[in-house]
Residue, then its C-alpha position, 0 to 999 in steps of 0.5 A: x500500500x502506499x501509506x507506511x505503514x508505523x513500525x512502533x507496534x509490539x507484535x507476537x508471531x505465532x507461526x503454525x508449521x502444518x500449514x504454512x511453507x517453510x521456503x519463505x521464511x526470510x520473505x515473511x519475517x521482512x514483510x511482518x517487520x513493516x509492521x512493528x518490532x517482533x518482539x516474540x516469534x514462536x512456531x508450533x508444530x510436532x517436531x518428531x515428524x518429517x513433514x516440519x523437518x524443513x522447519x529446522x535449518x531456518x529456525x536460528x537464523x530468525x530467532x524463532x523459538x521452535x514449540x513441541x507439540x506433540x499429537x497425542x491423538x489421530x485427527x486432532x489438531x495439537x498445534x492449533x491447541x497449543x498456539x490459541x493457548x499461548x496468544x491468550x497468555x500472550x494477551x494477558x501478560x499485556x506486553x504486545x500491541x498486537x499479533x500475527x498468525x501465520x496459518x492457512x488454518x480456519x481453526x485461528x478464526x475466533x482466536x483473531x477475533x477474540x484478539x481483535x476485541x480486546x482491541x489487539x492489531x492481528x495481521x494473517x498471513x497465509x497461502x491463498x488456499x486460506x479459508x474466507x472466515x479466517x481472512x475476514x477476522x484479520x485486521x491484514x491478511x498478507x498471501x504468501x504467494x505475493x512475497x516472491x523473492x526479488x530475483x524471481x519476480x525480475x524472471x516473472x516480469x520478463x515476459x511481456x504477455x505474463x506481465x499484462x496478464x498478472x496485471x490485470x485488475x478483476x472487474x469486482x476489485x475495480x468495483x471495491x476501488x470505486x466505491x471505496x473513493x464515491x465513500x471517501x469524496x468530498x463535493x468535487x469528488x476527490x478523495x485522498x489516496x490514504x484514507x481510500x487504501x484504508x478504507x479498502x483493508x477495512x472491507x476487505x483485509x487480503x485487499x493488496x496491490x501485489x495481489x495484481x502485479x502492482x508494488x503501490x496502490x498508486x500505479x494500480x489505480x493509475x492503470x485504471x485511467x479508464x476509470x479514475x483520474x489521479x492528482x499530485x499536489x505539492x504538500x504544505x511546509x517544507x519538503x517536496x512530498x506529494x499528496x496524491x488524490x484520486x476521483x472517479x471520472x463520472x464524478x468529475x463530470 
């Protein structure tokens, strides 16, 4: 998005290693980083098993403190078990400001909900398999599948046809997008780009430009000049930032 993010918040990851990818470790850890200080970094999983073996070799690297968990029964769940009851000893001690699960699990649906009310920051993060109840209860849903390191996304880039395919904007995200400035418009129709990314992560969490091909918001909305007209103006003070706005086309006339 292309509103910083403000990295001053106290945030606990509690990673489920049944469900999520160990090959993108350093990508997830620098993406939870834009959004505060990791000050507790957990994994849980049944480490007597072969399937989280991958697991091993990255934990020390990120400091992430491995939790043994083990399955005690066939078809139960141990792991999630074990994550729900350490973010509520988490919450309780009081000393994070908020969370980020890192599953593809709709088991963590009322946890990030019940964290949520208790007026904690829960950011996901998970593959695109993720179930809808579990990416709606997040505050941020991140898909690890976005989180491309950079060589492989210059390679992705390469070709030309791929690019204009990734790049194409879904005609119910261009709906989003344009409901999400008519809300935010003052009498000229001009909304400030923002408060609209805001706005979008409040309808919908997974709501990311990277999703499309697009690093920012404003190239993404730029591309929809059909549709949406884009103006810069100089920011009062010292400083040449700009302040970017954006209104629908219907409006403008």
């Amino acid at each position: 998005m292309d509103n910083k993010e403000t990295p001053d918040l106290k945030l606990a990851v509690l990673i489920d290693a049944d469900n999520v990818p160990y090959k993108m470790v350093k990508e997830m850890m620098e993406e939870l980083a834009k959004f505060g200080t990791l000050t507790t970094k957990r994994i849980y999983g049944d480490w007597t098993k072969p399937q989280v073996s991958g697991w091993k070799p990255v934990l020390l690297e990120h400091a992430i403190t491995p939790i043994q968990q083990y399955s005690y029964t066939t078809g139960k769940n141990a792991t999630d078990s074990a994550m729900i009851i350490d973010a509520m000893d988490i919450l309780y001690a009081g000393k994070v400001d908020g969370f980020c699960i890192v599953s593809s699990d709709s088991d963590f649906t009322r946890l990030a909900t019940r964290l949520r009310e208790s007026g904690m920051r829960v950011i996901g993060m998970g593959e695109k398999k993720t179930p809808e109840p579990f990416i709606v209860a997040c505050d941020r849903f991140i898909f690890i599948e976005i989180l491309k390191p950079k060589t492989e996304k210059k390679n992705d880039s390469s070709s030309a046809e791929n690019k204009e395919k990734k790049n194409a904007v879904p005609a119910k995200i261009k709906k989003l997008i344009a409901a999400s400035i008519d809300d935010l418009s003052d009498d000229d129709g001009w909304a400030f780009l923002g408060e609209v990314g805001s706005l979008l992560l409040k309808k919908q969490p997974q709501f990311d430009p990277r999703n499309y091909g697009f690093n920012k918001l404003t190239p993404m909305l730029k591309s929809l000049r059909s549709m949406i007209e884009i103006d810069e103006r100089e920011s009062p003070g010292k400083g040449h930032s700009k302040h970017i706005y954006a209104r629908l086309k219907q409006k403008s006339k």
